[in-house]
N, C-alpha and C positions, 0 to 999 in steps of 0.2 A: 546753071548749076553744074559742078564739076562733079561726075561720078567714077570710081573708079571699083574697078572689078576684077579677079582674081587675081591678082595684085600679089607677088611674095617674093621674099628678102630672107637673109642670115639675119638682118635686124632692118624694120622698117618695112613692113612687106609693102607700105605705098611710099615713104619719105624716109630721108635718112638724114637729120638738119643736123652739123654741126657747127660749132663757132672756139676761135685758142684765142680770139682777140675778145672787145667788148661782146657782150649779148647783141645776136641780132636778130631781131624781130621778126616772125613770120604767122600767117593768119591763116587757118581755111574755114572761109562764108560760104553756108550753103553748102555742103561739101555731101554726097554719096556715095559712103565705104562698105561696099556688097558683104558679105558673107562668106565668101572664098579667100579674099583677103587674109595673107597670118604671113608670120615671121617664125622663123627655124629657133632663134635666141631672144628679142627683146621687140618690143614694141608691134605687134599684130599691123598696126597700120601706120603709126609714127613712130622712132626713135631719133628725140633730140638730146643733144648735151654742150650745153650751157648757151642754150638758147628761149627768146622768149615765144614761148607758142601758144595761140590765139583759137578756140574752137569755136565758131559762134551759126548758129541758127543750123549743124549739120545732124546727121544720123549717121552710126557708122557702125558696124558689126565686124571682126575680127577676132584673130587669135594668135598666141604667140607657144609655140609648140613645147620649145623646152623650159624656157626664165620665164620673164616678167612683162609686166604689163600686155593684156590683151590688146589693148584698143592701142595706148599711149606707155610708150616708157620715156620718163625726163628727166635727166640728171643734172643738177644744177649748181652743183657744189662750190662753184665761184661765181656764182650767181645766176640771175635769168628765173623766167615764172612760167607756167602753167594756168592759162584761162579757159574755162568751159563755160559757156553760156548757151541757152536756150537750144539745145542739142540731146541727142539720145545716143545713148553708148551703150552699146550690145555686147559683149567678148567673156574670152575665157583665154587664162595663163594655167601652166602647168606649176609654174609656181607663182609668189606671191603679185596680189593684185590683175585681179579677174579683169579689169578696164583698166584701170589706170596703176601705174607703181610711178612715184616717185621720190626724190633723193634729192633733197637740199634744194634750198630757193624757194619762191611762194607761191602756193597753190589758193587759186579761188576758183568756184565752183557754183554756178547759180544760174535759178532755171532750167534745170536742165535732168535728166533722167537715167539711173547707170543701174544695169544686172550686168553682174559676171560672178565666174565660178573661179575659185582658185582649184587645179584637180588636185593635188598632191598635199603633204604636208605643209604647206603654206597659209599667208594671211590675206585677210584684205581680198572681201572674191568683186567688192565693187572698188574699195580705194586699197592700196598701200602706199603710205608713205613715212620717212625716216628723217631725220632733221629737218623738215618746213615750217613754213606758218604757214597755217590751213583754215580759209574758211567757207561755211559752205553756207547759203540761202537760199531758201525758197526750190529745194529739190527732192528728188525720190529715188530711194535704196530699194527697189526690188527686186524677188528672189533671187537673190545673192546668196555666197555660199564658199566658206573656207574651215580650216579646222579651228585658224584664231581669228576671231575679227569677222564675223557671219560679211557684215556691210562694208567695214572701215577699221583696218588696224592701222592706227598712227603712233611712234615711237620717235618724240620731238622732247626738247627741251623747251619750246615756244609753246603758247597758248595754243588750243584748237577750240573753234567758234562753229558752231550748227546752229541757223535759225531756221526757224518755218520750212522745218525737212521732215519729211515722213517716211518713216523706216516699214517696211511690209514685207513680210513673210520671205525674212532673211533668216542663216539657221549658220551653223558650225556643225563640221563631220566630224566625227571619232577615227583615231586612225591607228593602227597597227604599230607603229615607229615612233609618236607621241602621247602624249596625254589626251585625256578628255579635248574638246573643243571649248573653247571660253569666251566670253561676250556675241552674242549673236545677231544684236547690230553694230556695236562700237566696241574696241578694245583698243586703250590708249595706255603709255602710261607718265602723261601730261598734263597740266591743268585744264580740265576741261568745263567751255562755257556751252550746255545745250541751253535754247530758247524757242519756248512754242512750237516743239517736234511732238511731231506722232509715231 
């Protein structure tokens, strides 16, 4: 098992994966991301862009102090994907996407367990993401917490898919500089397929 431990970066506080050519693929199995772990600007403990990044059987706790994504930030606008399997995601972003924020390319998500907090005027305190296809199976949104998007703000042109996911005492803050807080487990504004969620 790889563990790592106080861990921090401008962006990436454990990895920094980039790719200007094809998508190249990178995995962490079994992986332990301590609590110390953050990033100054993006990604708490990963930031990739335009890469394919693989999470599977880890635990990992982080933060990203000023942007986005606590745990994970993945830009993928020319392509490349974001896999989370059978893993637990701990974090909090200052702004959008408490665990994870991503942007373009395709997000799957399954098995797996996310709380995060966005602090700020921001969305998404477990997921945000912005032109993907997104789908999620067989996971768990708890106490999560942003002003839009308690669980999950997604803003895609593509379908968004949740099966067998159970949302639990996720909320939206009120805040001083916005409006009310709105959706307090999902706020999309895309075709959405939920299935057999709780």
């Amino acid at each position: 098992r790889c563990t790592f431990d106080a861990c921090s970066a401008f962006r990436g506080g454990v990895a920094y994966l980039a790719s200007t050519a094809a998508p190249t693929a990178v995995t962490f199995d079994d992986c332990l991301v301590r609590p110390g772990c953050r990033a100054e600007d993006r990604g708490g403990a990963i930031y990739a862009l335009g890469v394919d990044v693989t999470v599977e059987d880890s635990t990992m706790r982080a933060f990203a102090e000023f942007v986005r994504g606590g745990i994970v930030y993945a830009e993928n606008l020319g392509g490349g994907s974001l896999t989370v399997r059978r893993s637990d995601f701990d974090g909090g972003a200052r702004e959008d996407g408490g665990t994870i924020y991503a942007l373009g390319g395709s997000v799957l998500l399954e098995d797996s367990r996310f709380e995060g907090t966005s602090t700020e005027d921001y969305t998404g305190g477990g997921l945000a993401a912005e032109a993907v296809s997104l789908e999620v199976n067989r996971c768990v949104f708890e106490d999560c917490g942003a002003i839009r998007g308690g669980a999950v703000a997604v803003v895609t042109s593509n379908p968004v898919r949740f099966a067998d996911t159970e949302f639990v005492n996720n909320r939206t803050f009120t805040s001083v500089t916005m409006s009310p807080g709105s959706g307090g487990a999902i706020l999309t504004d895309s075709q959405l397929d939920v299935e057999r969620c709780i």
